[in-house]
C-alpha positions, 0 to 999 in steps of 0.5 A, a space after each residue: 497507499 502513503 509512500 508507495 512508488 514514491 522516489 526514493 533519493 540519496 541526499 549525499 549523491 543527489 541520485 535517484 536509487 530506486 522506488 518504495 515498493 511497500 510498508 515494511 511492517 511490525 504486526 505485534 506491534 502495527 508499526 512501520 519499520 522502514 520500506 522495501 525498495 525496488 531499483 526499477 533497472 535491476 528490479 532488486 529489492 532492498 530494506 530501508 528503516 525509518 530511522 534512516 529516512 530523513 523525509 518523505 514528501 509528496 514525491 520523495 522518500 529521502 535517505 541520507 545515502 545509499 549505504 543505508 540501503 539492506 539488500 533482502 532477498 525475501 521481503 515480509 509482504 505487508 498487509 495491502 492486498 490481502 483479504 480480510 476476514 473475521 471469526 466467522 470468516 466473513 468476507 470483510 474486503 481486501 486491503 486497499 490502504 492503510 493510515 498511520 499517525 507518525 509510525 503506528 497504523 491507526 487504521 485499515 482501510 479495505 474495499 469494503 470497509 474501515 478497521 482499527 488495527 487493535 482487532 487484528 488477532 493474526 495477519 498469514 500470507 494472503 489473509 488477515 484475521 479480525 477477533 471480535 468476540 472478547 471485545 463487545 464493550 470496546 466495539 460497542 463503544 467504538 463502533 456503534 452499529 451491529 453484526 460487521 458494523 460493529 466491527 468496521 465503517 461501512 464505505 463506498 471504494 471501487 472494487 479492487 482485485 486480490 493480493 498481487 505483489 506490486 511490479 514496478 517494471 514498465 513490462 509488467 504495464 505495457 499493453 494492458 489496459 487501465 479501467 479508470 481515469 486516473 488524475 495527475 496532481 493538478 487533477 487533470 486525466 493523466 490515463 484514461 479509462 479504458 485507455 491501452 498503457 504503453 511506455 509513455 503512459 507508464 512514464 506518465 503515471 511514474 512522474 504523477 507517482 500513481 503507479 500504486 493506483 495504475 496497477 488497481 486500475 488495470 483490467 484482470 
């Protein structure tokens, strides 16, 4: 997902102080609030918001200093990683990333298919569910297909494995093994399928900052 395992950096002392470790999410609303960020030493989580991020680019979230940073003992877990099902409780997939248009969520993407924030009638612990019932007008407008097409865009994803907190520890790596390539940003294989993770590799995968990705990637 956007920003996941980026760097995130302090402008003031131009240090690295840790890496995004998820969205931190609004569900009434289905807004980004800030980021939850890990220092990869300590392994301490902190809470950023997004008025205090001057800037992400395709390697960095950039704050302004340190201070902005909330020590948070117990984040909200956001929505990637968790299954998604309707009324009917029909599978409709796990979440695998979400797109935002500036600080809204303007739709879901699982492993099976797209979904526009605005069915969402709740989001638990492991499982979001969709309502589709009341809404047959707008859904026939906006998706014009029938029975779960009516309620999402069918697309091809590789399979993806279920709700998992993201670890961004080198431990958490070293040792399994990566089920897919994974390409860098020049596009060359960067990690192998099938190929065992060791130091070098997770080290590799951090610098291309497709550590979101390396973790799908991995053999259960």
């Amino acid at each position: 997902m956007e920003n996941i395992s980026k760097i995130v950096l302090d402008k003031s002392a131009g240090k690295r102080v840790g890496f995004v470790l998820d969205v931190a999410l609004d569900f009434s609303s289905m807004k980004k609030v800030g980021y939850y960020v890990v220092d990869d030493e300590t392994e301490s989580e902190f809470f950023v918001k997004s008025e205090d991020v001057l800037m992400a680019t395709d390697e960095y979230v950039v704050i302004g200093e340190v201070g902005a940073m909330q020590f948070t003992a117990q984040r909200t877990r956001g929505l990637l990683g968790k299954q998604v099902l309707d009324e009917n409780f029909q599978d409709l997939g796990c979440i695998k990333n979400l797109e935002f248009q500036k600080q809204k969520i303007t739709k879901i993407v699982t492993d099976k298919c797209e979904i526009l924030p605005k069915f969402v009638s709740e989001v638990g612990e492991d499982v979001v569910f969709i309502q589709t019932k009341k809404k047959r007008a707008q859904l026939s407008r906006t998706f014009p297909r029938t029975n779960i097409e009516e309620v999402v865009s069918i697309q091809d994803f590789p399979k993806v494995s279920g709700p998992e907190k993201i670890n961004l520890s080198a431990n958490f790596y070293i040792g399994k093994i990566c089920g897919q390539d994974i390409l860098g940003y020049n596009n060359e294989k960067i990690v192998l399928k099938n190929e065992v993770i060791t130091k070098a590799v997770f080290e590799k995968a951090k610098r291309h900052n497709k550590l979101n990705q390396l973790f799908f990637a991995i053999k259960r």
